[in-house]
LOLO-599576 format. One record per residue (C-alpha): residue number from 1; residue in one letter; x, y, z. Coordinates in Angstrom, 2 decimals, always signed. Layout:
<atoms>
(NUM "A" (X Y Z))
...
</atoms>
This chain:
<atoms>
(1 "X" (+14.02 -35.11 -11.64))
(2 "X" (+13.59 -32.30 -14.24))
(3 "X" (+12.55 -29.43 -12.56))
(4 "X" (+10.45 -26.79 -14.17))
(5 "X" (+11.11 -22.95 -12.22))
(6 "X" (+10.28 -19.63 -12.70))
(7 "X" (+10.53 -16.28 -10.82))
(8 "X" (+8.01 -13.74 -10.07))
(9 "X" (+9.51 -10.33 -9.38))
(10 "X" (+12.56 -8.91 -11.29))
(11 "X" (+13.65 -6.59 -8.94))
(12 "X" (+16.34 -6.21 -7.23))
(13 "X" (+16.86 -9.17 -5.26))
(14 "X" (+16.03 -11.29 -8.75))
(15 "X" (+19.49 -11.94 -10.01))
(16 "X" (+20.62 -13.86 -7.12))
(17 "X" (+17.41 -16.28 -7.66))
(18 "X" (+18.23 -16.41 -11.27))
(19 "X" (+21.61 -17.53 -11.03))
(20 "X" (+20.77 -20.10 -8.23))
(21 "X" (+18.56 -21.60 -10.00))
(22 "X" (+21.35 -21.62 -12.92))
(23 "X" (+23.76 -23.07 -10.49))
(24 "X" (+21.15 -25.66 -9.53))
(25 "X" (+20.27 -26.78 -13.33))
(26 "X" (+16.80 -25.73 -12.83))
(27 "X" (+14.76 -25.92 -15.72))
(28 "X" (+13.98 -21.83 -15.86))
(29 "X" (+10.68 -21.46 -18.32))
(30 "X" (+9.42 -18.06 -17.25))
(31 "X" (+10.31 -15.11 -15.47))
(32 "X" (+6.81 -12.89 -14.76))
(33 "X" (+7.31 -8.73 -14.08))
(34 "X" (+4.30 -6.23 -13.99))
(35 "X" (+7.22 -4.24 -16.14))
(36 "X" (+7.56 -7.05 -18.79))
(37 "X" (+10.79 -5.43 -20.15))
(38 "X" (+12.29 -6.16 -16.78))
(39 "X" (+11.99 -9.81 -17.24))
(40 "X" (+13.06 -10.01 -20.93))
(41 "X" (+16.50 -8.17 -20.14))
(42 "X" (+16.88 -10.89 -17.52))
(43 "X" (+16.34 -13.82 -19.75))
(44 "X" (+18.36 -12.16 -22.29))
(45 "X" (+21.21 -11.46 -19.75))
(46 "X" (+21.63 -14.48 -18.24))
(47 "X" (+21.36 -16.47 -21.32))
(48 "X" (+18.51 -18.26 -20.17))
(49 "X" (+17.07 -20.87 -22.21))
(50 "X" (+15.37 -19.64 -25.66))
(51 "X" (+12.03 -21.47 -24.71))
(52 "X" (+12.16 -19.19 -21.14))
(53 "X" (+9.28 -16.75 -21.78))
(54 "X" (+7.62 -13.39 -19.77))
(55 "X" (+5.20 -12.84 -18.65))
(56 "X" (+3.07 -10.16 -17.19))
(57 "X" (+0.07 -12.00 -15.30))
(58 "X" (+1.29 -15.18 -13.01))
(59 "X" (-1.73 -17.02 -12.88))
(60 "X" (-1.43 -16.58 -16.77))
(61 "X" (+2.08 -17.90 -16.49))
(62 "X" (+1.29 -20.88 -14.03))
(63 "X" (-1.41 -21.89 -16.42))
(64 "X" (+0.45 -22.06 -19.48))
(65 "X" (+4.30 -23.31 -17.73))
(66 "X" (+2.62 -25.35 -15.12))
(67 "X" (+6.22 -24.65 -12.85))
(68 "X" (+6.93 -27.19 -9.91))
(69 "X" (+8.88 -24.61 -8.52))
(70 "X" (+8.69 -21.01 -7.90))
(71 "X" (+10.26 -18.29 -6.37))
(72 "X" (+8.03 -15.10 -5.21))
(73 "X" (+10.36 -11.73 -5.18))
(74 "X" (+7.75 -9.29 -5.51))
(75 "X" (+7.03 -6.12 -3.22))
(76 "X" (+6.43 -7.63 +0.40))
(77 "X" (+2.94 -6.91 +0.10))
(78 "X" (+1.91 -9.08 -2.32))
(79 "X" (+3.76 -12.23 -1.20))
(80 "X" (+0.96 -13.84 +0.67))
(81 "X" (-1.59 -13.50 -2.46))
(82 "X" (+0.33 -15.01 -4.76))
(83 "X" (+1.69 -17.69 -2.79))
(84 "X" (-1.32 -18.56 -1.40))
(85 "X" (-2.44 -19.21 -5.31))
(86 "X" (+0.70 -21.20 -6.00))
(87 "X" (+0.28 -23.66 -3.08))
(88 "X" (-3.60 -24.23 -4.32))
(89 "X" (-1.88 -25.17 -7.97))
(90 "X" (+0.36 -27.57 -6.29))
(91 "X" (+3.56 -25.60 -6.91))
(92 "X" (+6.13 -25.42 -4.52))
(93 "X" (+7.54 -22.28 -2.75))
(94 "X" (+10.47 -19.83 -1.85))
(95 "X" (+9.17 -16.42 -0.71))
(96 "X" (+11.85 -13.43 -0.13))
(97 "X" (+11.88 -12.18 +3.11))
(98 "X" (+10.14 -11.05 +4.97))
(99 "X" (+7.39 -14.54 +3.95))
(100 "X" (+4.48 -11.96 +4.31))
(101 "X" (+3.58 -8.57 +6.08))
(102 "X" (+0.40 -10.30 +8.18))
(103 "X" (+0.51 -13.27 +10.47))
(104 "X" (-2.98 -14.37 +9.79))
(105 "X" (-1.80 -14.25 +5.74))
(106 "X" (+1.66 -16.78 +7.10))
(107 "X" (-0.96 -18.71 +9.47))
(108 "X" (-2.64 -19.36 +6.20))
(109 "X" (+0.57 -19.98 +3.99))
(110 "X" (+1.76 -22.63 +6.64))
(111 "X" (-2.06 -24.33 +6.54))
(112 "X" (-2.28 -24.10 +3.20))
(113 "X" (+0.95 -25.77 +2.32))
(114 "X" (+0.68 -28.85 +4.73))
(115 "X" (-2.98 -29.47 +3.10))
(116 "X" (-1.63 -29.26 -0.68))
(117 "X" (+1.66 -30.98 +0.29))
(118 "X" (+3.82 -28.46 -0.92))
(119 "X" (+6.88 -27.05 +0.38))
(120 "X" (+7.60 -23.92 +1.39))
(121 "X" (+10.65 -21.78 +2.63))
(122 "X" (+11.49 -18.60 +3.48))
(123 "X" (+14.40 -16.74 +1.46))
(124 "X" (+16.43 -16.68 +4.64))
(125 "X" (+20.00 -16.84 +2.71))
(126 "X" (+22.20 -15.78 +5.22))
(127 "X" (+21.76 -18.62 +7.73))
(128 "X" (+23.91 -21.01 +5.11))
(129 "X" (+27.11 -18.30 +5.23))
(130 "X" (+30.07 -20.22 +6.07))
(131 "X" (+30.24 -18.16 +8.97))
(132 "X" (+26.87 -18.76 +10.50))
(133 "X" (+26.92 -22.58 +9.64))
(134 "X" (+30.08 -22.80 +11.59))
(135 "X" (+28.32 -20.57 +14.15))
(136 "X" (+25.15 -22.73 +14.40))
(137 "X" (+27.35 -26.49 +14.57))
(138 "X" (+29.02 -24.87 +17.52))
(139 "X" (+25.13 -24.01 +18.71))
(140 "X" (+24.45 -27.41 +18.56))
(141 "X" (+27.67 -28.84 +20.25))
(142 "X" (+26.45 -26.41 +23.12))
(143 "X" (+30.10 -25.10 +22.88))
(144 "X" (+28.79 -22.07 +24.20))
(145 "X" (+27.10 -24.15 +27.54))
(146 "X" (+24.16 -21.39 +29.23))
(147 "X" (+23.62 -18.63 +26.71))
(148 "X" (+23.71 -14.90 +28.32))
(149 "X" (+23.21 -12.40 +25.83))
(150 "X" (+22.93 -11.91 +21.94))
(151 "X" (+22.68 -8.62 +19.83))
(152 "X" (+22.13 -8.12 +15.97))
(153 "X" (+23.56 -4.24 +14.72))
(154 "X" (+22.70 -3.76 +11.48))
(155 "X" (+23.94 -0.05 +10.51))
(156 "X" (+23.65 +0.62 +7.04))
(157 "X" (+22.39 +3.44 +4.55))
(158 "X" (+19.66 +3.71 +2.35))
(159 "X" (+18.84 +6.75 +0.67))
(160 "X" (+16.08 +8.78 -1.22))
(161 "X" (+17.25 +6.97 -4.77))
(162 "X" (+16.31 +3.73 -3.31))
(163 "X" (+12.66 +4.56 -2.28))
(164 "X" (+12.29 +6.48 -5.72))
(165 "X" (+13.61 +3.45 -7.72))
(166 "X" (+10.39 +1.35 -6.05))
(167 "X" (+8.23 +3.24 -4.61))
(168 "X" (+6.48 +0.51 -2.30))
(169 "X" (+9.30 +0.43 -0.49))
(170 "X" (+9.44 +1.96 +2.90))
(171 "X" (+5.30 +1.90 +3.05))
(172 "X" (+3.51 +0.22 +5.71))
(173 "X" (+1.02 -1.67 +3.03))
(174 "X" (+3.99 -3.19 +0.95))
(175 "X" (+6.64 -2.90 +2.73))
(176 "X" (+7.67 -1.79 +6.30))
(177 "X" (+10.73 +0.06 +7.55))
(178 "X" (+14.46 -0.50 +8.09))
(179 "X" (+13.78 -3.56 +10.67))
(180 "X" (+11.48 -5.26 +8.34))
(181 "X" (+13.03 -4.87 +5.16))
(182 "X" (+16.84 -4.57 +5.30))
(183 "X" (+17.49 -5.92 +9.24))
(184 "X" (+14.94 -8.94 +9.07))
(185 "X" (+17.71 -11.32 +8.02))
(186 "X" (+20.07 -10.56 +11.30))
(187 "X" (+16.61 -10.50 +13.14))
(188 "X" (+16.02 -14.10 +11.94))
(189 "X" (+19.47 -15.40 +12.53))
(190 "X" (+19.54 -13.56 +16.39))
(191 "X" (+15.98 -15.18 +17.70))
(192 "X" (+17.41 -18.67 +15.50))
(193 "X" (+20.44 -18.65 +17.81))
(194 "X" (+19.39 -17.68 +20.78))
(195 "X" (+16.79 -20.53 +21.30))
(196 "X" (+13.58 -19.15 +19.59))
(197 "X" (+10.95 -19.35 +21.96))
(198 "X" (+10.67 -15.53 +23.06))
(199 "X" (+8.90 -14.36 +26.56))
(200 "X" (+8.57 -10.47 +25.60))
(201 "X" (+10.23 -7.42 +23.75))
(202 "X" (+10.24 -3.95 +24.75))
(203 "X" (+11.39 -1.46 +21.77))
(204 "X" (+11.60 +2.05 +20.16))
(205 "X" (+11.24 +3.01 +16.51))
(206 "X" (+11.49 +6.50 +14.97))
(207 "X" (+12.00 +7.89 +11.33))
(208 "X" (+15.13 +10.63 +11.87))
(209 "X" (+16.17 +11.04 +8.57))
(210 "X" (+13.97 +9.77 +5.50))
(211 "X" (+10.61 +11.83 +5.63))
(212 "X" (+9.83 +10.95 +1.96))
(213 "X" (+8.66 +7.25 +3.70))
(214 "X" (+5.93 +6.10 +5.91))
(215 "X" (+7.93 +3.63 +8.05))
(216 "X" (+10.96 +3.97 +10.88))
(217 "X" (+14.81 +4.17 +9.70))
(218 "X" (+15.74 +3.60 +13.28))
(219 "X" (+15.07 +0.53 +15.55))
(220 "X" (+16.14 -0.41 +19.12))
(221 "X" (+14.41 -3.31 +20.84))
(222 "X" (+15.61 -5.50 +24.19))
(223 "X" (+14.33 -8.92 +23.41))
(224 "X" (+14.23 -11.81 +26.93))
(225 "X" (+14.06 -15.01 +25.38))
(226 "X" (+12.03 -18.18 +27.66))
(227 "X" (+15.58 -19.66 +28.65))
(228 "X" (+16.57 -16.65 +30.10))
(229 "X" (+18.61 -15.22 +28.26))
(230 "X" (+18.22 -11.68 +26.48))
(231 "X" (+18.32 -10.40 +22.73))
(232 "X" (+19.60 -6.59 +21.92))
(233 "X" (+18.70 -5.55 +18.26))
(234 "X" (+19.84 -1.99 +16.68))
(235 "X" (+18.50 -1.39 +13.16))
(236 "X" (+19.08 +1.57 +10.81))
(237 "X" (+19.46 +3.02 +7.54))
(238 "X" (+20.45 +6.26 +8.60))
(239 "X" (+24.74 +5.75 +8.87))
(240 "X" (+26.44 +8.29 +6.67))
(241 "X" (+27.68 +8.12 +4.13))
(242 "X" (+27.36 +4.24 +2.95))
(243 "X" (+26.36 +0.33 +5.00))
(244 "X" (+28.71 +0.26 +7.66))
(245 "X" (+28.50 -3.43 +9.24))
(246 "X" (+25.88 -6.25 +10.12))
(247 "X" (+27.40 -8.12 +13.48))
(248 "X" (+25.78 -10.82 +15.45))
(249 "X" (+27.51 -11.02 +18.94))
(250 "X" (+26.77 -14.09 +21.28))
(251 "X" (+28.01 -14.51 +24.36))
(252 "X" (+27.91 -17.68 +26.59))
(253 "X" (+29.40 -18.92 +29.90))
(254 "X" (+31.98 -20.62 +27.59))
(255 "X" (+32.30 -19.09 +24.58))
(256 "X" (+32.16 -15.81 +22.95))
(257 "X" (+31.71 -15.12 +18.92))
(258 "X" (+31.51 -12.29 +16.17))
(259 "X" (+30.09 -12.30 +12.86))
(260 "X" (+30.80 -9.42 +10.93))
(261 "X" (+31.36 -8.11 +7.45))
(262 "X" (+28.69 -6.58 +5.03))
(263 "X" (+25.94 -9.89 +5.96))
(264 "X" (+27.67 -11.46 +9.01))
(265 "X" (+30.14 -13.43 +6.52))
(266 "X" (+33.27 -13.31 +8.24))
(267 "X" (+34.31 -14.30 +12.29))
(268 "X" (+35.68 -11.60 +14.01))
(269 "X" (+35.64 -13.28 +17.38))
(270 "X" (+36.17 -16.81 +18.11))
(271 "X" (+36.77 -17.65 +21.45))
(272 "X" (+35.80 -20.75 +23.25))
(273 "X" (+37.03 -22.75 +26.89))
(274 "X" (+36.95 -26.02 +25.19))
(275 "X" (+39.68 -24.53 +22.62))
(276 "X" (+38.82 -27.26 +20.15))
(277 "X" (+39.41 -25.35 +17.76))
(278 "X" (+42.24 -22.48 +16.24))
(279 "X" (+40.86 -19.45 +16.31))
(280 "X" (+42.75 -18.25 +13.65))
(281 "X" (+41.75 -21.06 +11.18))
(282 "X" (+38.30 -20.48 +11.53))
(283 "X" (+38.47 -17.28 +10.68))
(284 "X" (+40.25 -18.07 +7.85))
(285 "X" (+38.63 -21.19 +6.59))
(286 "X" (+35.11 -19.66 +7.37))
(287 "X" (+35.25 -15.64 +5.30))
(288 "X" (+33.41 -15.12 +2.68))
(289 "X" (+34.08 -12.04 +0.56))
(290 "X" (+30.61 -11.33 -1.23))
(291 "X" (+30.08 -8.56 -3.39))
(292 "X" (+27.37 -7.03 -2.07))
(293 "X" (+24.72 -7.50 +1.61))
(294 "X" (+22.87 -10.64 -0.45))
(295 "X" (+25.41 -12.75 +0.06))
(296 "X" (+26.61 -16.36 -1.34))
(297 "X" (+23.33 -17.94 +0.53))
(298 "X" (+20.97 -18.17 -2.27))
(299 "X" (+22.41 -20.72 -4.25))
(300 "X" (+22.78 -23.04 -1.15))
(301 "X" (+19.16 -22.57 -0.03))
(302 "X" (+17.80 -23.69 -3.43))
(303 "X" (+20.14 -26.92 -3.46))
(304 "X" (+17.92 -27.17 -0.13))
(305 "X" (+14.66 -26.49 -1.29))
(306 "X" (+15.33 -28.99 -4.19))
(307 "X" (+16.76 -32.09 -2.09))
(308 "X" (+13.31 -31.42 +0.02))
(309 "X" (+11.14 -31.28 -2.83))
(310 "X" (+12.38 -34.77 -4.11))
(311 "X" (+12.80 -36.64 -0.78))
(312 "X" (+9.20 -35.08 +0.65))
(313 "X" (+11.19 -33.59 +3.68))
(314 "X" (+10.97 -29.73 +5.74))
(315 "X" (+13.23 -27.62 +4.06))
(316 "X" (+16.51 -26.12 +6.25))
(317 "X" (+14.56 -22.72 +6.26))
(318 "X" (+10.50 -23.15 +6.76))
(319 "X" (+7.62 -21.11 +6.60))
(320 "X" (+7.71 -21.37 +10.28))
(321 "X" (+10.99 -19.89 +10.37))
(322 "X" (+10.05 -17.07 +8.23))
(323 "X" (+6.67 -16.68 +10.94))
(324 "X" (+9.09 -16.41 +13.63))
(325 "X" (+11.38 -13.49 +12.04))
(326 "X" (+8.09 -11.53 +11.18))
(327 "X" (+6.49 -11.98 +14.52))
(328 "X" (+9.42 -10.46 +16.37))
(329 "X" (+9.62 -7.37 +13.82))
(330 "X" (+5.50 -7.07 +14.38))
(331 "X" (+6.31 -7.46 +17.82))
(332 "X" (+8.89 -4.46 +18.07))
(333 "X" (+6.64 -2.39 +15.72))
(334 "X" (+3.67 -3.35 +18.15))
(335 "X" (+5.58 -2.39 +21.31))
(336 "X" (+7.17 +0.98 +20.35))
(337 "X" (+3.91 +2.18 +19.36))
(338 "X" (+1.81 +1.13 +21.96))
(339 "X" (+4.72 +2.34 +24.92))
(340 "X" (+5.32 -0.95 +26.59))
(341 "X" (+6.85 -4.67 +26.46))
(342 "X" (+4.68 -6.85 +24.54))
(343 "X" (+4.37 -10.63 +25.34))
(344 "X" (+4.47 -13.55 +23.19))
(345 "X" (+3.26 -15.52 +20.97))
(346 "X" (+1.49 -13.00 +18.97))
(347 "X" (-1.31 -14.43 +17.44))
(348 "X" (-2.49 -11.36 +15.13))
(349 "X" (-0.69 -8.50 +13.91))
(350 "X" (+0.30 -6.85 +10.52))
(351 "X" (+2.27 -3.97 +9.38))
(352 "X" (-1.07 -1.91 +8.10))
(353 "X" (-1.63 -1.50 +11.68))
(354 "X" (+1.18 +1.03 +12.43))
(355 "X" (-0.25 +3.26 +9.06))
(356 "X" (+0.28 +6.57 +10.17))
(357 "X" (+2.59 +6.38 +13.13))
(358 "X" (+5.09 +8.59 +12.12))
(359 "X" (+3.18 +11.55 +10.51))
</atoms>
């Protein structure tokens, strides 16, 4: 099946679409940017193909393309727009994290798509690292037997150069703060593990050290899951001088692990009472060295989203999935500034809410 793709949003997530959509012999025929000249250096540096244009407008772009499949890497704030448009063209979807900044707009995403028969997935890369595949058979197996505790650090540094280089970033309109831009991915991967369906959360959020933004740089939440077990999250941006680590710790009544590294690439800790396994060799067999936090999970994810396209199937990663990451953030953002544990499901909630919470 010849594939027709393009990319909205040259930022910079962009180059790890482009090149898995390279990697996947997608058919790449446009590349749109509000800043044009962004998305004719990318088709010029990846030697895409001469007939891949730019464009400025999407709808513009849809019209004259007519892509089966897109990818939407804008600011966060405009995902839901535009991908609501897509799915009522009839174009599939992968939307960067985190799938939208409103659970009404992803209640409408997920409605939309099953009507139009489209799929959609959320950019969710890092749950096809070696590591956490190896992590998630094991899952599965119920290696671990009853599940006690989980907890997702994610200590890394962002300073005032990022914000100024896009300047939606770290706004409660476009964006969000530390947990909802850069710790969404362990978020997602923690609540995946740990059995999904979440009773409550109780959590704090403050902004210590980046008063040039309207959104926290420091998150702590305490997370009880429905089969009793319990979720510990620590998000920042604020460890000097440069990222430190993102670990995902679970612990069971039979096994223990550690995912470490820059995006929870490598095992640190593999230790399990049915010892079917060498530790050692895992560890070995399952490190990835990437070069920076984005991983080697894009290129995976769209061999995914293209085997589900053809063979009318859910994606690995849903829109679902992407509902669930952005729920718990909402629901830490909801409970630190309201003072007490919040109970789920949430049904509506959006990042505009908190406008204003740390002036």
């Amino acid at each position: 099946m010849n594939m027709k793709y393009a990319l909205i949003g040259c930022g910079r997530i962009s180059p790890n679409h482009l090149l898995a959509a390279v990697n996947n012999d997608l058919e790449v025929v446009a590349l749109c940017d509000l800043d044009i000249e962004k998305a004719k250096h990318h088709i010029k540096e990846y030697n895409l193909n001469t007939r891949t244009n730019a464009y400025i407008d999407y709808k513009l772009m849809i019209d004259a393309e007519k892509p089966n499949l897109i990818a939407i890497a804008t600011e966060s704030g405009n995902h839901a727009e535009i991908a609501k448009y897509c799915i009522k063209k009839g174009i599939h979807l992968i939307i960067e994290k985190p799938i939208a900044l409103s659970l009404d707009d992803v209640d409408e995403i997920i409605s939309l798509s099953k009507e139009y028969n489209v799929v959609v997935s959320a950019c969710h890369q890092n749950r096809f690292n070696k590591s956490i595949q190896k992590i998630r058979e094991s899952m599965e197996q119920n290696r671990f037997g009853k599940l006690f505790h989980g907890t997702a650090h994610i200590r890394w540094n962002r300073g005032q150069d990022y914000y100024i280089q896009a300047p939606w970033r770290g706004t409660w309109e476009q964006d969000g703060g530390a947990l909802m831009n850069q710790c969404i991915h362990n978020i997602d991967l923690l609540r995946w593990m740990m059995g999904d369906e979440i009773e409550e959360v109780f959590a704090y959020t403050d902004n210590l050290n980046h008063s040039f933004i309207e959104t926290e740089d420091l998150g702590v939440a305490l997370v009880k899951f429905k089969n009793n077990s319990y979720g510990i999250i620590e998000g920042t941006t604020n460890v000097y001088p440069k990222n430190l680590e993102e670990t995902l710790y679970l612990f069971g009544e039979k096994g223990t692990i550690k995912a470490g590294g820059n995006s929870v690439n490598i095992i640190e800790e593999w230790l399990f009472a049915d010892k079917l396994d060498n530790p050692d060799e895992v560890k070995i067999k399952f490190r990835e060295n990437p070069p920076t936090v984005y991983g080697f999970g894009h290129t995976p994810l769209y061999k995914d989203v293209i085997d589900s396209i053809i063979n009318n199937r859910n994606p690995y990663v849903t829109a679902e999935d992407g509902r669930r990451a952005l729920e718990l953030v909402l629901g830490i953002y909801k409970s630190a500034a309201e003072g007490k544990s919040i109970k789920f499901p949430l049904k509506h909630c959006s990042s505009i809410e908190f406008k204003g919470r740390f002036r």
